[in-house]
C-alpha positions in Angstrom: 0.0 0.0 0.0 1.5 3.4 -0.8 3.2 5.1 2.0 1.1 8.4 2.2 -2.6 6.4 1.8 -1.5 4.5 4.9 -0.1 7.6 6.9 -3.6 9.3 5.4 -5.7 6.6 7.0 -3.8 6.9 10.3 -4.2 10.0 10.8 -7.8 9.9 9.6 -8.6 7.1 12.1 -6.5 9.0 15.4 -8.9 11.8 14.2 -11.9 10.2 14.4 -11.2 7.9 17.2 -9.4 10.1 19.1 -12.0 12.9 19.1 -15.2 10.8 19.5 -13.4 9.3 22.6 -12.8 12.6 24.1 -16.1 13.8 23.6 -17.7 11.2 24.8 -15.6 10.5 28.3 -16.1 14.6 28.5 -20.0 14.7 27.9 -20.1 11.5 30.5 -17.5 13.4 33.2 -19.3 16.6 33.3 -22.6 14.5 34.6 -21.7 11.6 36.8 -25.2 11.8 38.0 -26.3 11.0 34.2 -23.8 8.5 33.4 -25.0 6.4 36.7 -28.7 6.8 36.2 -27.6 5.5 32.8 -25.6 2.3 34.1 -28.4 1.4 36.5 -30.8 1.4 33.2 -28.5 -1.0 31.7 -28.1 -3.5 34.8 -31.8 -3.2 35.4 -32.6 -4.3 31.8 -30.6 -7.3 32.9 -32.4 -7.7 36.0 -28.9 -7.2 38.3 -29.3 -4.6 41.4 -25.8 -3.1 42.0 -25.4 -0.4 45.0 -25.2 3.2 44.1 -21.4 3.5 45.5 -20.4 0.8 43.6 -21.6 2.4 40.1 -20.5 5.6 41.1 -16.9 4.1 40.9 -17.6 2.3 37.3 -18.9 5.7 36.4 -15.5 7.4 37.4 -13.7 5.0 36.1 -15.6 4.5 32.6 -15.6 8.2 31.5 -11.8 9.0 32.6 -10.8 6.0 30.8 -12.5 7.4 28.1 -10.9 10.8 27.6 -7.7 9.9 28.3 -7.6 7.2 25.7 -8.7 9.5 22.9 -6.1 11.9 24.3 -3.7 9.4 24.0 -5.0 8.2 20.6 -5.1 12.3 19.4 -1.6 12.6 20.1 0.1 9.5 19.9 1.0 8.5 23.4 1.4 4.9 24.3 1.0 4.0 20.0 1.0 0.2 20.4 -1.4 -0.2 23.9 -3.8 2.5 23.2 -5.0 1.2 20.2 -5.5 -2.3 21.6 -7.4 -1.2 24.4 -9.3 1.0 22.1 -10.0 -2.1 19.6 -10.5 -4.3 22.7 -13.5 -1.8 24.2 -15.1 -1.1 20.4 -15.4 -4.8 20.0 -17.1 -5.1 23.2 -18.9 -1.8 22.7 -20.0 -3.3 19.5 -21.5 -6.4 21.1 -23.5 -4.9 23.3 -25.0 -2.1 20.8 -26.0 -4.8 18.6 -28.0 -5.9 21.8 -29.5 -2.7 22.2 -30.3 -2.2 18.9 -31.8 -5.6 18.5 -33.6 -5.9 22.0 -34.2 -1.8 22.5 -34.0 -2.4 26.4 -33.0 1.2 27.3 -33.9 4.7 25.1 -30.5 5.2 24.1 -27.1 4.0 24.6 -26.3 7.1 26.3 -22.5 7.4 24.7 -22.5 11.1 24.8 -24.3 11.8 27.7 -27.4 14.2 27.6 -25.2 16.4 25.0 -26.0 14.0 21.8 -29.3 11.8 22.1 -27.9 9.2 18.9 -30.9 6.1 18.4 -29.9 2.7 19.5 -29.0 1.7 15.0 -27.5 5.2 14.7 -25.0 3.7 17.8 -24.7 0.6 15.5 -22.9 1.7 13.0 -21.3 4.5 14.6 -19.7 1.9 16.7 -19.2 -0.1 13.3 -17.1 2.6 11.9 -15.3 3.2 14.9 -14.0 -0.5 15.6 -12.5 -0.6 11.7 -11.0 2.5 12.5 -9.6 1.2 15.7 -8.2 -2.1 14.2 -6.9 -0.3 11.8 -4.7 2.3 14.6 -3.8 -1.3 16.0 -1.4 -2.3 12.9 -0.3 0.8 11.6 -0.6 3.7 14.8 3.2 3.7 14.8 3.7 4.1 11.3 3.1 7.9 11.8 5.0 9.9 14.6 3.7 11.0 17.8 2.9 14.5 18.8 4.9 13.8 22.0 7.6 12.4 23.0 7.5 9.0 24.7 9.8 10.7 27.5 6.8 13.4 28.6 3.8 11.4 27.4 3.0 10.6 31.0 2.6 14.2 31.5 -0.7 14.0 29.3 -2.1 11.2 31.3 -1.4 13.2 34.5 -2.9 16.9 33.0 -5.7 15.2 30.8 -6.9 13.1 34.5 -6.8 15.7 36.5 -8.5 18.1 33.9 -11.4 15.0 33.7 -11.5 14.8 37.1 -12.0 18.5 38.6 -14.7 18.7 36.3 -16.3 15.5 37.0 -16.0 16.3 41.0 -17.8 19.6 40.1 -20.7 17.8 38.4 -20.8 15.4 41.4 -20.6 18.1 44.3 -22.2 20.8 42.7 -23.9 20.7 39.4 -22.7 19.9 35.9 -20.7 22.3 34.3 -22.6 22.6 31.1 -25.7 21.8 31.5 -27.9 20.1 28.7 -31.0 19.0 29.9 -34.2 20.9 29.5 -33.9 22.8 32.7 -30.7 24.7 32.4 -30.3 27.6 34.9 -32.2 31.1 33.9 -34.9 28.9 32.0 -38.1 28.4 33.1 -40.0 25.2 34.7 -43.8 26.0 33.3 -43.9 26.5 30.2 -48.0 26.3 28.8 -47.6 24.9 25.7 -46.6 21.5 26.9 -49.7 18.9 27.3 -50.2 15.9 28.8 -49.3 13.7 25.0 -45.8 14.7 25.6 -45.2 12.0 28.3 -46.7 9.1 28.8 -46.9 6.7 32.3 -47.6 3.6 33.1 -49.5 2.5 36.6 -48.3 0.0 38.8 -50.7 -2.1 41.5 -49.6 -3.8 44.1 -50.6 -7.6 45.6 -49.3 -8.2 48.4 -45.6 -9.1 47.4 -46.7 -9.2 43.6 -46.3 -5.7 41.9 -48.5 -5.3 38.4 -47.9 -2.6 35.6 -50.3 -1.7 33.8 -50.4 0.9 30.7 -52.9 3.2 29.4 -54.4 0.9 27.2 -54.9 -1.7 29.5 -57.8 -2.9 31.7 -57.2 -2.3 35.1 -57.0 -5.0 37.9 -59.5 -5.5 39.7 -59.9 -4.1 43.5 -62.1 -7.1 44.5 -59.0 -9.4 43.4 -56.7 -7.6 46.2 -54.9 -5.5 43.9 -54.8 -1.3 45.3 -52.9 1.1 43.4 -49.4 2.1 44.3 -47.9 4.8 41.7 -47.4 5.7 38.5 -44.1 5.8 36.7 -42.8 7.6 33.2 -42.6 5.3 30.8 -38.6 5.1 29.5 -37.8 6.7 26.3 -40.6 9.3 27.4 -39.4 11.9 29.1 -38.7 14.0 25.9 -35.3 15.3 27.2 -34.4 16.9 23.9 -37.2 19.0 24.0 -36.7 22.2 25.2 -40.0 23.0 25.4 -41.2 21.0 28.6 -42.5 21.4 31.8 -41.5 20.7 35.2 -44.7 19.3 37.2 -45.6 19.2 41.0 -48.2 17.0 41.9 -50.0 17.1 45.6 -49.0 15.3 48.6 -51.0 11.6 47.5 -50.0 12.3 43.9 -53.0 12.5 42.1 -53.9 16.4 41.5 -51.0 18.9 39.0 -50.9 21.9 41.8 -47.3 23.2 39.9 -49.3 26.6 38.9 -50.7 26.8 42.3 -47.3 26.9 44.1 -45.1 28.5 41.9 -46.1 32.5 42.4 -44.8 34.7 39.7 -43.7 37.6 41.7 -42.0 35.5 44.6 -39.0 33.4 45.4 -39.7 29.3 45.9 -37.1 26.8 47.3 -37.5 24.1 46.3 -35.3 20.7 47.9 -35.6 17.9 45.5 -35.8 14.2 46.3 -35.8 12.0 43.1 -35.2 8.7 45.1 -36.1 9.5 49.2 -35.4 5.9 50.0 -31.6 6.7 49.0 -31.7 10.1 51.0 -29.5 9.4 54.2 -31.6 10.6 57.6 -28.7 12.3 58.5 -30.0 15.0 56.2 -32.8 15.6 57.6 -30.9 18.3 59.6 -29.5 20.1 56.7 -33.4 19.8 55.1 -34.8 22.2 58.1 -32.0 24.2 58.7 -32.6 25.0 54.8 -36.2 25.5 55.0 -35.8 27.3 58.2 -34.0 30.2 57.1 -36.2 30.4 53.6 -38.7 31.1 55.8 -37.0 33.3 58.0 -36.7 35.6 54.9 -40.3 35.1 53.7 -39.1 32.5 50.7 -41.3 29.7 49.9 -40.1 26.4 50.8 -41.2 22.8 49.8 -39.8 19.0 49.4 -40.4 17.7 46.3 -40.2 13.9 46.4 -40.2 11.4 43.6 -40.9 8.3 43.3 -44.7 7.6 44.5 -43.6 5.0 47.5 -46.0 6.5 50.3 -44.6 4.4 52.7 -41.2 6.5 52.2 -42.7 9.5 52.1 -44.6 9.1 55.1 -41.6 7.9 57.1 -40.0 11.1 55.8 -43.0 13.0 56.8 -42.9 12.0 60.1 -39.7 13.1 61.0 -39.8 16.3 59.1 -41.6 19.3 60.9 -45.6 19.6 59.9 -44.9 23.2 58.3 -42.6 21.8 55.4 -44.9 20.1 53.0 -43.9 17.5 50.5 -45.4 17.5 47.2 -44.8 14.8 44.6 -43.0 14.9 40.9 -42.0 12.4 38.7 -38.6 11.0 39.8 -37.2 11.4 36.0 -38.4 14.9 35.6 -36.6 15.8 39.0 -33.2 14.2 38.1 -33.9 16.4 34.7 -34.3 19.4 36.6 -31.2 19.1 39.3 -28.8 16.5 40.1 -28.4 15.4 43.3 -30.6 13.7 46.0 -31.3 15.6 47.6 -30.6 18.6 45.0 -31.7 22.0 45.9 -33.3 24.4 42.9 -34.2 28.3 44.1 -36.4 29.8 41.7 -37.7 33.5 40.7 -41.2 33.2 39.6 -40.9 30.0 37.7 -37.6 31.2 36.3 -34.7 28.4 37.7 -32.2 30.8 39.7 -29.4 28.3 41.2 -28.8 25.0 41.4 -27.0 22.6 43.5 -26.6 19.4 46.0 -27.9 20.1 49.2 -24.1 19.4 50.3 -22.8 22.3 48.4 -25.3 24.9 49.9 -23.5 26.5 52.6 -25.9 26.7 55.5 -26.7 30.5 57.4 -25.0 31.7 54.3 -27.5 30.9 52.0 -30.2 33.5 51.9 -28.2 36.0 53.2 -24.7 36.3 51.9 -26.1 35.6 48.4 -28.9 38.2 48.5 -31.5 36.0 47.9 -34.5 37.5 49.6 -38.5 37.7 48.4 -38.2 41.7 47.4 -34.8 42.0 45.8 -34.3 39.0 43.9 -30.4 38.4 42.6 -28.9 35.2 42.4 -24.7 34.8 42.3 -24.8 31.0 41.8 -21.5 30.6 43.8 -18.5 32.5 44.6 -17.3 31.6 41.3 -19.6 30.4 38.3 -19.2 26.9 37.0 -18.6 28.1 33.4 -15.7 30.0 34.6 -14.3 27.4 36.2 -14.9 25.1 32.5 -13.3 27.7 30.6 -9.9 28.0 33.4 -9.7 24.3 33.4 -9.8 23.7 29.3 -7.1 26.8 28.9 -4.6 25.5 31.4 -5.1 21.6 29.5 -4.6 23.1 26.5 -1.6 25.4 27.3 -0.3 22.0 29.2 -0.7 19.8 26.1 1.0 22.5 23.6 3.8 23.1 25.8 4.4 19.1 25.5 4.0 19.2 22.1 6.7 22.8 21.4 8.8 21.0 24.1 8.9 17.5 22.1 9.0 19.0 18.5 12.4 21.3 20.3 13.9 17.9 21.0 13.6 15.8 17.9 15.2 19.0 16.0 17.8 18.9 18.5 18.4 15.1 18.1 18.3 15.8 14.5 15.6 13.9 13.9 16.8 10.8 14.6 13.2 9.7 15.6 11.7 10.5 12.4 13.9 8.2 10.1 13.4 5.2 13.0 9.7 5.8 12.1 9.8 6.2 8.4 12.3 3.0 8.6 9.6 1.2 10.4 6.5 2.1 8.0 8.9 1.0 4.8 8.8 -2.5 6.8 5.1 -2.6 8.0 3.7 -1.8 4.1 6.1 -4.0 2.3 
């Protein structure tokens, strides 16, 4: 094969590997929330119940993995194990999107996050592509030089982690950086237009220890028979998260009547402290909860719990050791983990206009209402003492400002070798195409 069509290819395929890799380990790291609501989907297709703690680490481990082999892909570190482990994951990757696409048991393979919804035969032969261009980068990876020198390539594995991981810490502690669902701050919850065909749920009934769903279309158990109703659940594949049009909904305390226009004033500020799963929420929190609630109504703010998940046995544990003048309301568990991660995750809103957001362990208690000027008269919101995107846009100058100088820095030393490295190369390509 002629020398420059195979050095074209190679490059063509670092490209392409190398960027989708990044972009999908970044998209996954800014959201760990996401990326483990989307594990548990997968697990619980397969019927396998995995703690929280444990997937938190798979998620960690899953998107860094991720970036810093299409770094290392990019720019040529580590040329003969990066592409193996690359092939080695797209063949597995294949696998199980030919599941997917076959048996549809989740909405979407979730590869990019919430930033790129892709349907499950779109992932096919995305991941099709991807694994040719990957066993490809397995034979001929080194017949092209790397950006860096092997000497300093462990620098990019030690600036691309611990770019990954700040971010990823932020997403986890406080909120995701960027934030691409349909409820991004400064946007609002209601929003009129959005009826009830938009979402559909299914109803599940309860037997004792047998649980029945049942969907719209079908006949209902009957009463007589022992069966009572329990909750009602979005459907998956539902929840419409790439519309931007859609609407946040509060339901009363037994989860029957939409009281969202009822609660959320126009001309006043509403705290809201969201529980998508209250069975997860430690009782240690509880504490935090009041002492939140407390001071929003020391400075005439609106505050509520907004559980998810329908279980009235949880919620009435949590109302009884909750004070009678916080009410909990209901939402859909999905639309909550839509709105704000975290669980608990707090939302402060202006009108129905989202304000702030955050995990009820980044809110800094008697500091709140009061060092932030958040009050019911004079409404400002400063998210926090220094804006997410800022930190984003600190974080991705001082990685690429890292990664160039590695690059100058490597490029300075093969012209003082006199490019000794080069010819090695271009001696080793006249071999591999022979």
């Amino acid at each position: 094969m002629n020398q420059v069509m195979t050095r074209s290819l190679t490059w063509i395929s670092r490209v392409g590997v190398g960027a989708t890799f990044i972009f999908s380990g970044f998209t996954k790291g800014i959201d760990p929330y996401g990326t483990l609501y989307k594990l548990r989907d997968y697990l619980t297709a397969v019927s396998i119940d995995l703690p929280d703690p444990f997937l938190l680490v798979v998620s960690f481990t899953l998107f860094l993995t991720e970036f810093l082999l299409g770094l290392f892909i990019l720019l040529g570190c580590y040329r003969k194990i990066a592409p193996r482990l690359v092939a080695l994951i797209m063949l597995f990757m294949l696998a199980l999107t030919l599941w997917i696409a076959i048996a549809n048991p989740v909405a979407d393979c979730g590869c990019f996050g919430d930033a790129l919804i892709l349907s499950n035969w779109a992932t096919l032969f995305k991941n099709v592509v991807l694994t040719l261009m990957a066993i490809w980068l397995v034979r001929f990876n080194t017949s092209v030089v790397s950006l860096i020198a092997p000497a300093v390539q462990w620098l990019a594995f030690v600036g691309g982690g611990c770019y990954l991981a700040i971010i990823s810490f932020i997403g986890y502690r406080i909120q995701p950086i960027i934030d691409f669902r349909p409820f991004p701050s400064g946007s609002h919850i209601v929003v009129d237009e959005v009826t009830e065909d938009n979402e559909q749920y299914s109803f599940i009934y309860r037997r004792g220890n047998e649980e029945m769903r049942v969907e719209a279309n079908d006949e209902l158990p009957e009463e007589s028979e022992g069966w009572t109703f329990e909750r009602r659940e979005l459907i998956p594949g539902q929840e419409n998260r790439n519309q931007k049009e859609s609407s946040f909904r509060i339901f009363d305390e037994d989860g029957d009547e939409d009281i969202t226009t009822d609660l959320i004033d126009s001309d006043s500020t509403t705290l809201l402290v969201c529980m998508p799963e209250p069975a997860k929420v430690s009782k240690g929190d509880i504490w935090r909860i009041e002492e939140l609630l407390a001071e929003a109504e020391e400075e005439d703010i609106d505050g509520m719990i907004v559980a998810g998940g329908g279980d009235m046995t949880i919620l009435n544990i949590w109302k009884e050791n909750l004070s009678d003048r916080f009410p909990i309301y209901q939402a859909e568990d999905t639309s909550i983990k839509m709105l704000v991660r975290g669980n608990p995750g707090i939302v402060i809103l202006h009108g129905d206009s989202i304000g702030m957001k955050g995990t009820l362990s980044s809110i800094p208690l008697r500091s709140l209402m009061k060092e932030r000027g958040i009050d019911s008269t004079g409404y400002e919101i400063k998210d926090f003492s220094f804006p997410l995107h800022k930190w984003l846009n600190l974080l991705s100058i001082g990685l690429g400002i890292w990664i160039l100088v590695l690059i100058i820095g490597s490029a300075l030393g093969w012209f003082i070798r006199g490019g000794r490295v080069h010819h090695v190369e271009s001696s080793s390509l006249d071999k591999s195409v022979q």
